[in-house]
C-alpha positions in Angstrom: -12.8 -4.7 1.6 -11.4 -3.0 -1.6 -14.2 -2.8 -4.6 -13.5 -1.3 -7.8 -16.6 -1.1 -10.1 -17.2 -0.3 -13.6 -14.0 2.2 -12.8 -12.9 4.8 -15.7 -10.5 7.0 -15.4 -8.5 9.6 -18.1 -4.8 9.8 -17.4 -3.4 12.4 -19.9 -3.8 10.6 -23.3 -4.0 7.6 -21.3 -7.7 6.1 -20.4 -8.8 2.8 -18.3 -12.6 1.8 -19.0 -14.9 -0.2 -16.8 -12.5 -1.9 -14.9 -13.4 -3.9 -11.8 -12.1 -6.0 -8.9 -12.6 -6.7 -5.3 -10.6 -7.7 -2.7 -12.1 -9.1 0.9 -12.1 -7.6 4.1 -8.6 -8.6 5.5 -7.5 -10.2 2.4 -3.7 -9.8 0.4 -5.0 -8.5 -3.2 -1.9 -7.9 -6.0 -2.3 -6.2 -9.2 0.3 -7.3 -12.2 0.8 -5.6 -15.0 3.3 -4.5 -17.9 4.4 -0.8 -17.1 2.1 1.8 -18.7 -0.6 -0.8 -18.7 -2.9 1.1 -15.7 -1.7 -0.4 -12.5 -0.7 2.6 -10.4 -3.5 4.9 -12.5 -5.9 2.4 -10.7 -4.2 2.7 -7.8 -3.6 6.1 -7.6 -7.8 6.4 -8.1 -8.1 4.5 -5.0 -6.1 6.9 -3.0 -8.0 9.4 -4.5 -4.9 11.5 -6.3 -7.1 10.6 -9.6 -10.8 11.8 -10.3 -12.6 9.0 -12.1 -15.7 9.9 -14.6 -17.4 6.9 -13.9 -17.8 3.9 -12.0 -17.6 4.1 -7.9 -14.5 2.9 -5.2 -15.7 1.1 -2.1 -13.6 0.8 0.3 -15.2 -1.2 3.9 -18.1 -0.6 3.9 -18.0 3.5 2.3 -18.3 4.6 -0.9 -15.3 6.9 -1.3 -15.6 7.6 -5.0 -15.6 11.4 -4.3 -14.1 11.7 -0.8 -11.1 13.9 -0.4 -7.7 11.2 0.3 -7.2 12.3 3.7 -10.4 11.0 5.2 -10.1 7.6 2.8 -8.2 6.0 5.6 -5.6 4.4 3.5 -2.5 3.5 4.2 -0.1 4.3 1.5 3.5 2.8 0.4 5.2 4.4 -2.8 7.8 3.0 -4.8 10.3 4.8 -3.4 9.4 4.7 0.4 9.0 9.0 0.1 10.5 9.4 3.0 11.6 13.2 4.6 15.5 13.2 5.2 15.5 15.9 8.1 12.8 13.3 10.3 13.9 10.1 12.5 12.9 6.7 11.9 11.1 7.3 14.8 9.6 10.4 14.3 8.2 8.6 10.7 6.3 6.2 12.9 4.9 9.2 14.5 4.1 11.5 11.7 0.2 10.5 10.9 -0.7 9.8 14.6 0.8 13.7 15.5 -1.2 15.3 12.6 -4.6 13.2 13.8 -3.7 15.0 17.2 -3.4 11.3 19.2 -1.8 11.6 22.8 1.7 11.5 23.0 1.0 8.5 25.2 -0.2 6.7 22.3 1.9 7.7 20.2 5.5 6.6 22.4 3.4 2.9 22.5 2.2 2.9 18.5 5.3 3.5 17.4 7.1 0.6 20.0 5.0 -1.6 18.4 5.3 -0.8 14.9 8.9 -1.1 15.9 8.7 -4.1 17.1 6.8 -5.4 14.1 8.9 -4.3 12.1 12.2 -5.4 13.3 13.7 -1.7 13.0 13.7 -1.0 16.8 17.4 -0.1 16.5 17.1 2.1 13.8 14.5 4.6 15.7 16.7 7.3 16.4 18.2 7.2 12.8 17.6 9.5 9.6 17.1 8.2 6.7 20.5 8.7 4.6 22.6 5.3 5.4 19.9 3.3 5.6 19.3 0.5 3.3 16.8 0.0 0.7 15.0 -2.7 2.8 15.1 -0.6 6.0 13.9 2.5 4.3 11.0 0.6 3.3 10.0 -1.0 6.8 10.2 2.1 7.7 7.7 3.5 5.1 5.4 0.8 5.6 5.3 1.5 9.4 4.5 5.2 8.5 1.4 3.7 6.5 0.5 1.5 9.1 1.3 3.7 12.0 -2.6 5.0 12.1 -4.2 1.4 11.9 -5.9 1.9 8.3 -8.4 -0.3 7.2 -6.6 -0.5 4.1 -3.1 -0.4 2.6 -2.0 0.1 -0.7 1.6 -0.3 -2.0 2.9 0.8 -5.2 5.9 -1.6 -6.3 7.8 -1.6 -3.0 10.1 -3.6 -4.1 11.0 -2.9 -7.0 14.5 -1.3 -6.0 15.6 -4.2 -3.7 18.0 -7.1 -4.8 16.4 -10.4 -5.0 17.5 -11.5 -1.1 15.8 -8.4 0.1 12.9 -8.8 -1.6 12.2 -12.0 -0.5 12.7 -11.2 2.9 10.7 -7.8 2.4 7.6 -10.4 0.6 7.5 -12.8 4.1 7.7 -9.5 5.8 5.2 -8.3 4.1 2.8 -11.7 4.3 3.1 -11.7 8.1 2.6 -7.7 8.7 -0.7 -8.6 6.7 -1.5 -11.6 8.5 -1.2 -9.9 12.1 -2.5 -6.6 11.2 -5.6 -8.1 9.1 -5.1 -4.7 6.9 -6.8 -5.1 3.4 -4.0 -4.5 0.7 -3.8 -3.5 -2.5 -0.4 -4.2 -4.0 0.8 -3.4 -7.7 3.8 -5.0 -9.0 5.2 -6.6 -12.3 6.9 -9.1 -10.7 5.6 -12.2 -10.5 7.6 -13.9 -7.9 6.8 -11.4 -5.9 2.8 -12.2 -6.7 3.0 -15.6 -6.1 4.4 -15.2 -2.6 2.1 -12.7 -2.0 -1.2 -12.7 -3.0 -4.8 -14.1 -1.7 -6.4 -12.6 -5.2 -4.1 -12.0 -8.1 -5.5 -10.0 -10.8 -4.1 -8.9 -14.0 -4.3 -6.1 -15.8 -3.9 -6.2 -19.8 -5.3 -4.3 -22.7 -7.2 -2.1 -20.5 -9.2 -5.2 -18.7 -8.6 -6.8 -15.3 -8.8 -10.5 -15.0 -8.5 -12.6 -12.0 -6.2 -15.0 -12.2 -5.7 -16.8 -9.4 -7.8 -16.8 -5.6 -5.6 -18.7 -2.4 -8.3 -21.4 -1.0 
């Protein structure tokens, strides 16, 4: 579960008040919005790379309102992938399962399946330069996945594809979601993208979040 309550948050001259939405356990949430309307400021307080002054984030079943990001156990997609040039595709799929110390074992079989998942297994022992723009972003949505967070959040990952990418990337997307059960948080303006997408749709607009739309 993602729950946002009463949230408030000061972004330079920019301020959200008493915003609030939740998202169920294992459920596809997207966030629309006009740019500069709050969407990644609410997301970015989720992660925890924003302080709020008041309200509280809930993420499962902890309160994480004041918990540092790396013990939030989110999974984490920027808009432009982020990844390192000098690493492999592979060593990506590796990178939070090595820094939480997991056995190598465990490790060579995460990142097969991620792989696998994926669709990239031919692209493993491959840097990043030449890759496209919808295999650089498999690749950092395996990274987010690679530790098996509770939740996910994505921050316009499609935004740089062309429309036949993106629509691949979306039913990519929809079934990673579907197998994994990984609650998501996904902010976009696109709402084709949305629609394809989302369980709950919410909108943000004049500082207020309003749910539009909730898949039976």
């Amino acid at each position: 579960m993602i729950k946002i309550e009463n949230l408030s948050v000061q972004a330079g001259t920019f301020r959200i008040e008493n915003v609030s939405l939740t998202v169920p356990s294992g459920k596809y949430g997207v966030l629309m919005g006009r740019t500069g309307s709050g969407k990644t400021t609410i997301l970015e307080t989720v992660l925890g790379l924003r302080s709020s002054s008041l309200g509280r984030i809930v993420l499962g079943d902890q309160d994480v309102t004041v918990l540092n990001p790396a013990v939030r156990g989110v999974g984490y997609v920027p808009q432009d992938g982020a990844l390192f040039s000098t690493m492999t595709v592979r060593d990506h799929l590796d990178f939070a399962l090595m820094i939480r110390k997991a056995p190598k074992a465990d490790c060579q079989q995460r990142v097969e399946e991620l792989a696998t998942l994926l669709g990239i297994e031919s692209l493993l022992d491959r840097k990043p330069h030449g890759l496209s723009g919808g295999e650089r972003q498999r690749v950092a949505l395996g990274r987010a996945l690679s530790f098996q967070p509770e939740v996910l959040c994505l921050d316009e990952p499609l935004s740089a594809l062309d429309d036949d990418t993106r629509l691949r990337m979306c039913e990519l997307l929809s079934n990673v979601q579907k197998q994994t059960g990984t609650t998501t948080l996904h902010v976009t303006h696109n709402c084709e993208e949305a629609e394809r997408l989302a369980d709950y749709l919410f909108r943000i607009e004049d500082g207020r979040i309003q749910q539009v739309r909730t898949k039976p």
